[in-house]
ChimeraX commands (.cxc) that place a marker at each C-alpha (Angstrom):
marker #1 position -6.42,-40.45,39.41 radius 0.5
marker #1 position -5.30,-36.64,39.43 radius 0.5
marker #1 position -2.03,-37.55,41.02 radius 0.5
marker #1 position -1.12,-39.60,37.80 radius 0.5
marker #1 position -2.21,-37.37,35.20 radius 0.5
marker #1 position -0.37,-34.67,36.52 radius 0.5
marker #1 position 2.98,-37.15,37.04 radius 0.5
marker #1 position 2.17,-38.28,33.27 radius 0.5
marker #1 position 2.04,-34.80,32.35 radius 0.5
marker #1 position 5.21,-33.44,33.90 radius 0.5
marker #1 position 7.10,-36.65,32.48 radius 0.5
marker #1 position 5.20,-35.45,28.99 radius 0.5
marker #1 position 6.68,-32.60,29.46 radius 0.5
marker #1 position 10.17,-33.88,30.67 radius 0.5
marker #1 position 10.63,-36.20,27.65 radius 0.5
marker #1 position 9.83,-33.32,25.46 radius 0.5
marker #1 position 12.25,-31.18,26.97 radius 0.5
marker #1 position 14.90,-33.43,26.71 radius 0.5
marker #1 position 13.70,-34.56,23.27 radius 0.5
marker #1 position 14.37,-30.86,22.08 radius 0.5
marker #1 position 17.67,-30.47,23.36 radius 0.5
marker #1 position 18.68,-33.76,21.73 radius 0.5
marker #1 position 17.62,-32.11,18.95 radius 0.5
marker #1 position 19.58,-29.05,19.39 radius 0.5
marker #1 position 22.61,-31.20,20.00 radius 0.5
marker #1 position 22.67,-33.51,17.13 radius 0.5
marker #1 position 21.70,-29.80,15.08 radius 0.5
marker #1 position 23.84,-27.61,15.80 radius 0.5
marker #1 position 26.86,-29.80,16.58 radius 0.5
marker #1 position 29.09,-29.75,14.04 radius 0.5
marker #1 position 29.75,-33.64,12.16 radius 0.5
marker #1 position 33.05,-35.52,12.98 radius 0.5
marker #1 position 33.13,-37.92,10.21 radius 0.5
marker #1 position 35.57,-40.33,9.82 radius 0.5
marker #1 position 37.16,-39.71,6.72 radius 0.5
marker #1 position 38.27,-42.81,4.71 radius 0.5
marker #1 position 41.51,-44.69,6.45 radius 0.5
marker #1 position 43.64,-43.84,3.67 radius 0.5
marker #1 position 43.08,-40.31,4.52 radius 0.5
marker #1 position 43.55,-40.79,8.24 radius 0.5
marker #1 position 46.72,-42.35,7.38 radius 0.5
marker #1 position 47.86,-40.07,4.61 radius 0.5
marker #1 position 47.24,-37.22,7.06 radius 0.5
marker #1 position 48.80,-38.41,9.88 radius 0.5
marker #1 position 52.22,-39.46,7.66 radius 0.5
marker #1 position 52.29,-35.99,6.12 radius 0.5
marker #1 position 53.04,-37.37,3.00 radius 0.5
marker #1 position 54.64,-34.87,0.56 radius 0.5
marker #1 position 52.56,-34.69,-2.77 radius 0.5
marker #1 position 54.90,-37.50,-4.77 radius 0.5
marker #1 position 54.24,-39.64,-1.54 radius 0.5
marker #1 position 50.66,-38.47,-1.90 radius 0.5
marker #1 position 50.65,-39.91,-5.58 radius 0.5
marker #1 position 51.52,-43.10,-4.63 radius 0.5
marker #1 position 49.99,-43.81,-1.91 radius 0.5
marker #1 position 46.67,-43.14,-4.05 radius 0.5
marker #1 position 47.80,-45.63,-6.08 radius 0.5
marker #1 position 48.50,-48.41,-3.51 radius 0.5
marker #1 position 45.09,-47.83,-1.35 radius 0.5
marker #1 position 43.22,-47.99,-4.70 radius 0.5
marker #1 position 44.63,-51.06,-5.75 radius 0.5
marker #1 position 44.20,-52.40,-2.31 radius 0.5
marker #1 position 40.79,-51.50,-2.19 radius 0.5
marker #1 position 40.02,-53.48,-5.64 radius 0.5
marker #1 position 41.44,-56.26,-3.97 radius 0.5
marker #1 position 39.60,-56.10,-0.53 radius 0.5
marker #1 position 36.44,-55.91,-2.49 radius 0.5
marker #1 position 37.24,-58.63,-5.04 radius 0.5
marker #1 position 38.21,-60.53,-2.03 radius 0.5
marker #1 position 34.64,-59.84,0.02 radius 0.5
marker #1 position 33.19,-60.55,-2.84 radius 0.5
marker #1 position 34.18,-64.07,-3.88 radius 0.5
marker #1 position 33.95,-64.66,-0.20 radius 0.5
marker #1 position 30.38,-63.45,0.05 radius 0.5
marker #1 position 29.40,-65.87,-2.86 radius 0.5
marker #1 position 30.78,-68.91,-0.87 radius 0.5
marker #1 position 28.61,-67.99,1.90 radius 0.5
marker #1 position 25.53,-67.45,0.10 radius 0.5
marker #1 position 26.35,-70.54,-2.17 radius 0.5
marker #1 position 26.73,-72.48,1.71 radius 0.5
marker #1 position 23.70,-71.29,3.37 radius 0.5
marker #1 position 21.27,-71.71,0.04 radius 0.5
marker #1 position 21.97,-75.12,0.14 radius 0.5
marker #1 position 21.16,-75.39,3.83 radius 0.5
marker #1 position 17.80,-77.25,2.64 radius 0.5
marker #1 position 19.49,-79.41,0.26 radius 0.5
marker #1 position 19.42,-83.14,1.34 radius 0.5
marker #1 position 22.59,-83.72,-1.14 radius 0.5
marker #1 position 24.74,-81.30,0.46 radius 0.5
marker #1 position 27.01,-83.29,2.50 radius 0.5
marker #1 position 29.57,-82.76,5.24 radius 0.5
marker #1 position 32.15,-83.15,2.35 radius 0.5
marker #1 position 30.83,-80.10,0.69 radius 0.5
marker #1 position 30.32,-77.69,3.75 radius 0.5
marker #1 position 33.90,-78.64,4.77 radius 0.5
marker #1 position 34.97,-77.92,1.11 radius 0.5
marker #1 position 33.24,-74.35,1.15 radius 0.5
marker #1 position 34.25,-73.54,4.67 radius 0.5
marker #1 position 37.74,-74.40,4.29 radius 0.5
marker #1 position 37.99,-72.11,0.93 radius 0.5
marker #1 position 36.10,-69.42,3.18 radius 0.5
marker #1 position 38.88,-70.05,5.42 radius 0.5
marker #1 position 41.63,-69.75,2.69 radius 0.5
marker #1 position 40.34,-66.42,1.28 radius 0.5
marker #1 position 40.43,-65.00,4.92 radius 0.5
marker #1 position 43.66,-65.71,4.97 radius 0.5
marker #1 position 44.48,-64.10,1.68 radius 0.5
marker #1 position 42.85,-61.38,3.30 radius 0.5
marker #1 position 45.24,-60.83,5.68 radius 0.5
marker #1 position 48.23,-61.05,3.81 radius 0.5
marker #1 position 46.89,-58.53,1.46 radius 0.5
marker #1 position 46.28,-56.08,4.27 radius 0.5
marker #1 position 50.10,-57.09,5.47 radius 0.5
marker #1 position 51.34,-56.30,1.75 radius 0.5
marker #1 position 49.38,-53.31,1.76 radius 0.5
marker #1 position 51.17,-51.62,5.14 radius 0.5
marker #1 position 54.65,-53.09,3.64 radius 0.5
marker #1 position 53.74,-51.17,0.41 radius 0.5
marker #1 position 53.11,-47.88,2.26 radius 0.5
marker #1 position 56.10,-48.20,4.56 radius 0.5
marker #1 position 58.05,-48.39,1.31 radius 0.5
marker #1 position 57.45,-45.02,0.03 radius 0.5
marker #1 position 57.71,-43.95,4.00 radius 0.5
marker #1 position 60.89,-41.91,5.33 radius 0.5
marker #1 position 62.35,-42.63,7.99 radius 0.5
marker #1 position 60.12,-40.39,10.50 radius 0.5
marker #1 position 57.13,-41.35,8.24 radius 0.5
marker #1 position 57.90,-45.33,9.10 radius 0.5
marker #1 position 58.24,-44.60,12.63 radius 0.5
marker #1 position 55.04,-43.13,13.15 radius 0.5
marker #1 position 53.20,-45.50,10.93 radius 0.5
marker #1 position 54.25,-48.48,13.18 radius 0.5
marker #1 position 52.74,-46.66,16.11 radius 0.5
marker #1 position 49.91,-46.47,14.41 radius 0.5
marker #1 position 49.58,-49.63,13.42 radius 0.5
marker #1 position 50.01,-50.25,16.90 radius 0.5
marker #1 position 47.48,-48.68,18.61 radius 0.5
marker #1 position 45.18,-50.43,15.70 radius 0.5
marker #1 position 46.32,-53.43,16.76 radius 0.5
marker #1 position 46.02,-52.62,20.54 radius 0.5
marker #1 position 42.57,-51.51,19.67 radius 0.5
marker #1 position 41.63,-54.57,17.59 radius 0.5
marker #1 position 38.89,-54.28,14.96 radius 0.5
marker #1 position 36.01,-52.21,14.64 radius 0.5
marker #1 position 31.79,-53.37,14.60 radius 0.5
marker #1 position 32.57,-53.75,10.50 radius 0.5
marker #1 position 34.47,-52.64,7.33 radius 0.5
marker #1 position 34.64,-49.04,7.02 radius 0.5
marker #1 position 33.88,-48.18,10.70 radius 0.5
marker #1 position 36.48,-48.91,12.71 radius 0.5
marker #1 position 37.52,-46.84,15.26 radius 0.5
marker #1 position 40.04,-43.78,14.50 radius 0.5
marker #1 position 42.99,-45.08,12.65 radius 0.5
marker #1 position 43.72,-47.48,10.19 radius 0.5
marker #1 position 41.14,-50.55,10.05 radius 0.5
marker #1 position 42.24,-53.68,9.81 radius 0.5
marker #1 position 40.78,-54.14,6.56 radius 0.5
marker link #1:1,2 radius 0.2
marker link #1:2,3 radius 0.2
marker link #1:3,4 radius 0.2
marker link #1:4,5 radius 0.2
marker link #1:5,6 radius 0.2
marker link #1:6,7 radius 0.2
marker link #1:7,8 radius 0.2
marker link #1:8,9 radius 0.2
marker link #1:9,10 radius 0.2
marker link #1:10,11 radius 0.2
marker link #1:11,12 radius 0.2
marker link #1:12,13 radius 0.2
marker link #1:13,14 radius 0.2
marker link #1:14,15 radius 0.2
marker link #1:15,16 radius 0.2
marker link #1:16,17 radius 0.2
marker link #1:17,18 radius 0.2
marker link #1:18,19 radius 0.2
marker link #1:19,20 radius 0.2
marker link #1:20,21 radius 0.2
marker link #1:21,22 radius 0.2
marker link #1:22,23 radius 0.2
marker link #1:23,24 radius 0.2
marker link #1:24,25 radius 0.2
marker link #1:25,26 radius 0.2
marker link #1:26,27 radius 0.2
marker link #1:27,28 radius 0.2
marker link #1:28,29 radius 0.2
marker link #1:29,30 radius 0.2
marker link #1:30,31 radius 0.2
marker link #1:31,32 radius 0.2
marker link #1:32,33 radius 0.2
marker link #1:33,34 radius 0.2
marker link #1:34,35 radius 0.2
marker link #1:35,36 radius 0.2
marker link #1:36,37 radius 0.2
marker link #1:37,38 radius 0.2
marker link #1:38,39 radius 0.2
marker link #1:39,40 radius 0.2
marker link #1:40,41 radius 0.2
marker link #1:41,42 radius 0.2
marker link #1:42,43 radius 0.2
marker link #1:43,44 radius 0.2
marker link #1:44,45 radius 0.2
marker link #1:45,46 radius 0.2
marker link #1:46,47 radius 0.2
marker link #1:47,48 radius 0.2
marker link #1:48,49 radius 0.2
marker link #1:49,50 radius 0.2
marker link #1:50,51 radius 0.2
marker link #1:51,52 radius 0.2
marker link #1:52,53 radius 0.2
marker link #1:53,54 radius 0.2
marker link #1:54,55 radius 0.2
marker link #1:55,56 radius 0.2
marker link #1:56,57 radius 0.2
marker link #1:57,58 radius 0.2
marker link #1:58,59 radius 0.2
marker link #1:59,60 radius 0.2
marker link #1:60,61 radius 0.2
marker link #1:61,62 radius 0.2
marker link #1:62,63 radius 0.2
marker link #1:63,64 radius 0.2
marker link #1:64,65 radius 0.2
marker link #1:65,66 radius 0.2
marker link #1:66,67 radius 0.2
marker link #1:67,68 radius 0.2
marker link #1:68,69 radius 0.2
marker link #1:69,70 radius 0.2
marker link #1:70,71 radius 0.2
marker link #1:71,72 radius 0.2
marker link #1:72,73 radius 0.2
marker link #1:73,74 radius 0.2
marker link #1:74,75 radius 0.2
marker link #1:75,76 radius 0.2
marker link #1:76,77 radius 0.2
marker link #1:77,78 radius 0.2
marker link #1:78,79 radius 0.2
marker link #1:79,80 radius 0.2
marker link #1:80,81 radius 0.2
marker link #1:81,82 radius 0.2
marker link #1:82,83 radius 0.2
marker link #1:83,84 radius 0.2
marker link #1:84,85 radius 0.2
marker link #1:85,86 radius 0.2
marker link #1:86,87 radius 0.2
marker link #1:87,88 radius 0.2
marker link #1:88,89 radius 0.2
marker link #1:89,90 radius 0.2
marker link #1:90,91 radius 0.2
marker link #1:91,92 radius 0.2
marker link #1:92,93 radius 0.2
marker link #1:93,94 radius 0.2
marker link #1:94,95 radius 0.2
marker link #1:95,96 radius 0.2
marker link #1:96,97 radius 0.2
marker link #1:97,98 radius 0.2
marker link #1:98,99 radius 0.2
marker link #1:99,100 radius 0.2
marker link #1:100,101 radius 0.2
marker link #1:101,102 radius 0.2
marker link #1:102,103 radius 0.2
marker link #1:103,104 radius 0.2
marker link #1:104,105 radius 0.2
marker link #1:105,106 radius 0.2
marker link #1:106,107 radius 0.2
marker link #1:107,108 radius 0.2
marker link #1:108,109 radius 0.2
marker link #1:109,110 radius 0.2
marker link #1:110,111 radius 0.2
marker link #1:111,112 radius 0.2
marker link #1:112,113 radius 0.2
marker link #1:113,114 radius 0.2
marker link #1:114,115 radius 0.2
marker link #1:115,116 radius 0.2
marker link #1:116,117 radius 0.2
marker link #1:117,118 radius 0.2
marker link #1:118,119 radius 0.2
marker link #1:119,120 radius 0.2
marker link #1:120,121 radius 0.2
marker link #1:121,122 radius 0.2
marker link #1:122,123 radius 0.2
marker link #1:123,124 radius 0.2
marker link #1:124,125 radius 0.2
marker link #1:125,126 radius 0.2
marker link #1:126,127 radius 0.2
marker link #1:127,128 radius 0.2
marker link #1:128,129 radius 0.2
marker link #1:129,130 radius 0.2
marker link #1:130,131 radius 0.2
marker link #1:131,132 radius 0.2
marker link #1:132,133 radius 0.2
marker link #1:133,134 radius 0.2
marker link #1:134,135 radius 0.2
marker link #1:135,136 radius 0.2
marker link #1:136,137 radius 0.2
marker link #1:137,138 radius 0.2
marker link #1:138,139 radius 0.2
marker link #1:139,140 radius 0.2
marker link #1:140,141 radius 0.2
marker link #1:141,142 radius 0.2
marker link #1:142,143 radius 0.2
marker link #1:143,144 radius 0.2
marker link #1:144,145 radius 0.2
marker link #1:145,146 radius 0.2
marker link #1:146,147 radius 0.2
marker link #1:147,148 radius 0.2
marker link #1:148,149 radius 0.2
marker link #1:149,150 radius 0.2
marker link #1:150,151 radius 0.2
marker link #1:151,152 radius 0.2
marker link #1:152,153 radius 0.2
marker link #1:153,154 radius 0.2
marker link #1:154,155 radius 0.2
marker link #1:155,156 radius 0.2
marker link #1:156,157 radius 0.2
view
């Protein structure tokens, strides 16, 4: 009975030591956040401040379409799995909602396509060259566990 309240207590202990200096880590290490990809990309183009300018332009209109996208695509989903219940939805239907699922994943991807033909357009030469590495590795890499939190580098949207 001794022996295992003292081996409870030095684990106690133990965990508590190692609970503090998990503590001190996360603390007092300073936070790598991921910026957002257009800035990872921006950055690592060293686009010139007209470059800058329109790149701005082109990841914000991207990004209205992404989400516009998402959205409509979202809707489909929870249109498809509130009707799971309903004896009137038939195979017809689900086919109907998947294949427009389908169809907006697609439009998906060409918009990410346009969108890395749109900033290769205001690229220079050097610029281009070092975005297709880029895009490279990305695609090397493949996607990340969701939108926004991909791993270094340009998502694939």
């Amino acid at each position: 009975m001794m022996k295992k309240n003292i081996l409870l207590a030095i684990l106690l202990i133990f965990l508590m030591v190692m609970n503090g200096v998990l503590l001190f880590l996360l603390l007092n290490k300073p936070e790598k956040r991921k910026g957002p990809p257009g800035t990872f990309i921006s950055s690592q183009l060293g686009f010139d401040l007209g470059q800058q300018s329109d790149f701005l332009e082109i990841d914000r209109i991207h990004h209205l379409k992404m989400r516009e996208i998402g959205n409509r695509s979202r809707n489909l989903k929870e249109y498809l799995f509130a009707n799971m219940d309903d004896v009137d939805f038939t195979d017809k239907k689900l086919d109907s909602i998947t294949d427009l699922i389908g169809k907006l994943g697609a439009e998906k991807e060409r918009e990410v396509f346009s969108y890395f033909k749109q900033i290769e357009s205001i690229c220079n030469k050097e610029q281009k060259l070092k975005l297709e590495s880029i895009l490279q590795q990305a695609l090397r890499r493949g996607p990340g566990p969701g939108p926004g939190h991909g791993p270094p580098g340009p998502p694939p949207h």
